[in-house]
N, C-alpha and C positions, 0 to 999 in steps of 0.2 A: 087690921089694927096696927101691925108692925111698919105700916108702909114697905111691905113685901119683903122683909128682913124677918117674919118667924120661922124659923127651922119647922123645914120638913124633913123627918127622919123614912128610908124609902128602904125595905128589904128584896132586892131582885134578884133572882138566881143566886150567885155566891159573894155581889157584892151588898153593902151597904154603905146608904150615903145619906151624908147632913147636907141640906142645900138650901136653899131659897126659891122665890122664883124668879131670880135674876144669875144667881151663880151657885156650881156645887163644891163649898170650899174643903170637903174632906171627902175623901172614899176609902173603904176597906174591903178587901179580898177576904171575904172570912173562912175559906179557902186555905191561906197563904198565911195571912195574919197583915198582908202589905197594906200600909196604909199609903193614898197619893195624897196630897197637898196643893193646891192651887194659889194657895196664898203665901205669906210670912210665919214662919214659926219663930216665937218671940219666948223666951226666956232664959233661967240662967244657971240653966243646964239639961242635957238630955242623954240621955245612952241607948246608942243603936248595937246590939249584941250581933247583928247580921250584918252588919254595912251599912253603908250610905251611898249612896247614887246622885251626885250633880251631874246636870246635863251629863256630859261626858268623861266626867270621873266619877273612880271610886272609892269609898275612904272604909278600910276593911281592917281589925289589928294592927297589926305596926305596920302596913302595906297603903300606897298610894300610888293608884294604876289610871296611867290618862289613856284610853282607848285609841285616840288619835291625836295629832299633829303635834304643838309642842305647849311646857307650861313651864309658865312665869312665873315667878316668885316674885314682889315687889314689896318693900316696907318704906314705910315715911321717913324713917333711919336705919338701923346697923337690921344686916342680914346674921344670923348669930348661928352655928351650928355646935351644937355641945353635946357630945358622945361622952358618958362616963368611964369608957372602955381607951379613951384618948385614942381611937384611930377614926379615920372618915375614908370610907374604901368607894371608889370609881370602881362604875361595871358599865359594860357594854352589852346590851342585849344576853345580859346574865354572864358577862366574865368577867373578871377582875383586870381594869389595866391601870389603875393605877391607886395610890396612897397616902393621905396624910396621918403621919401618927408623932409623939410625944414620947419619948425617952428619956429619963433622968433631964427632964427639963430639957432638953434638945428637942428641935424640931426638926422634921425629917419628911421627905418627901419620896417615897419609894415607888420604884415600876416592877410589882409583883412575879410578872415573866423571863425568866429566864434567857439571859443573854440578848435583851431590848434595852435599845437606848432608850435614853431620856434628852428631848430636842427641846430646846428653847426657839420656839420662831416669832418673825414679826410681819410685819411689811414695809420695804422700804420704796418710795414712793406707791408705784401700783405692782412691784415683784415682791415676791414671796421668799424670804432669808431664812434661813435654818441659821440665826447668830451662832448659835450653841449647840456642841454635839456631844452627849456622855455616852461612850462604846461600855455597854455593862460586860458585853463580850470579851472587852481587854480594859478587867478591872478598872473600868472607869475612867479610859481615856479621852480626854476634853480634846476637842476640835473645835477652835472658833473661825467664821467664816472670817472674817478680815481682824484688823489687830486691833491688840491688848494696851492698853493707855494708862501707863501710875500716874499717879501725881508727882512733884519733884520729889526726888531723896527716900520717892516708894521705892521701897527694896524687893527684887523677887531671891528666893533662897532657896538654894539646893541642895541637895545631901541629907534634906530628911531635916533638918535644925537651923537655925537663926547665926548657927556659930561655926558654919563651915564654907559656905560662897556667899556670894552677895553679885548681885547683877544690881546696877542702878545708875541714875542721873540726878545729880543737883538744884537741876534747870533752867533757865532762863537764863545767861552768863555763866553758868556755873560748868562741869566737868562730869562726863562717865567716867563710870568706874566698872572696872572688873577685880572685886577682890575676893583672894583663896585664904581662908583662916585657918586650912584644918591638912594636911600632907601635900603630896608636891601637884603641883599644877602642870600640866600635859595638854599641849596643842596637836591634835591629831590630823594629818590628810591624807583621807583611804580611797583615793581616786589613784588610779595608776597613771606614774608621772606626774601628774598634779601639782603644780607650785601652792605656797604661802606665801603671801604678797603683803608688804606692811606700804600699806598708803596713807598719804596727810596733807594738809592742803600745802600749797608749794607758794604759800603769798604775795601771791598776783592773780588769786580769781580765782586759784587753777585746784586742781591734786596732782600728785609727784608720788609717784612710786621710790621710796627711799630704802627699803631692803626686801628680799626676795630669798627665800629656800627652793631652789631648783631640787620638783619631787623628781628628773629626770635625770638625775647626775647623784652619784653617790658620796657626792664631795656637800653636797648640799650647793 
């Protein structure tokens, strides 16, 4: 009468199943309590207290474990991660190696392991660059692979403050500068014998070595 769409309800062993005689769209383990699905579950809302099982994931409490290869995450816009604890912790097969977290409004980036840098890399045509190296080993010493480029009249500053060296260029026409704001300024050469050599172009093309501190003679 259904044109073979009335449910037959069928009790076999420990499962039970609603089916037709064309397809079985539900079965229960009454066993287990596992129900399988052969179709679309449609509505707008459900709660699995045990899990859930797609193909090959599983969505279990706060846990999602893909049994193999790798998973995607894709949205039609912003991918959003919002921790109310303001950190987001990287693990590797259950270790921590790395961090983002939120401080007085600061944002921070930390490598939880003790005495592990932290490497900025890229590729430059088809080789592999470590541009950026942080030694956490010695308090955070920056290594960059090739050089550091300001813009004109960017200043870099030493001494801890803004108001005691100044290294910088003007640029394009314009003139370096090396100034000392803050006690006396000391030119050191700890090479044994070692000259100091003041050179400058010699206006014809050239450079001209115009004074010299012999580190070899005590007279300078």
């Amino acid at each position: 009468a259904g044109g073979g769409l009335d449910p037959i309800l069928t009790a076999s062993g420990t499962n039970f199943t609603i089916s037709t005689t064309s397809i079985t769209p539900l079965t229960i383990a009454l066993d287990t309590g596992a129900a399988t699905l052969t179709g679309t579950l449609t509505g707008t809302s459900a709660t699995f207290d045990g899990g859930i099982d797609i193909d090959n994931i599983n969505i279990d409490g706060s846990k999602i474990d893909l049994s193999s290869g790798s998973l995607e995450i894709e949205a039609a816009s912003n991918i959003i991660l919002d921790a109310d604890s303001d950190e987001i912790h990287l693990q590797g097969s259950g270790t921590a190696f790395g961090k983002f977290f939120v401080s007085s409004s600061n944002f921070y980036i930390n490598h939880p392991t003790a005495d592990q840098s932290i490497i900025f890399s890229g590729t430059d045509s088809s080789t592999s660059v470590a541009a950026l190296t942080l030694n956490m080993a010695d308090a955070g010493g920056a290594t960059f692979n090739n050089y550091i480029q300001l813009g004109a009249s960017k200043k870099i500053y030493l001494g801890g403050s803004d108001t005691r060296m100044h290294l910088y260029h003007t640029g394009s026409g314009g003139a370096g500068y090396v100034l000392n704001k803050e006690g006396a300024l000391h030119i050191y050469q700890e090479v044994d014998d070692g000259n100091i050599v003041f050179t400058a172009d010699d206006g014809a093309g050239g450079n001209a070595t115009y004074f010299t501190c012999d580190g070899g003679s005590a007279d300078g």
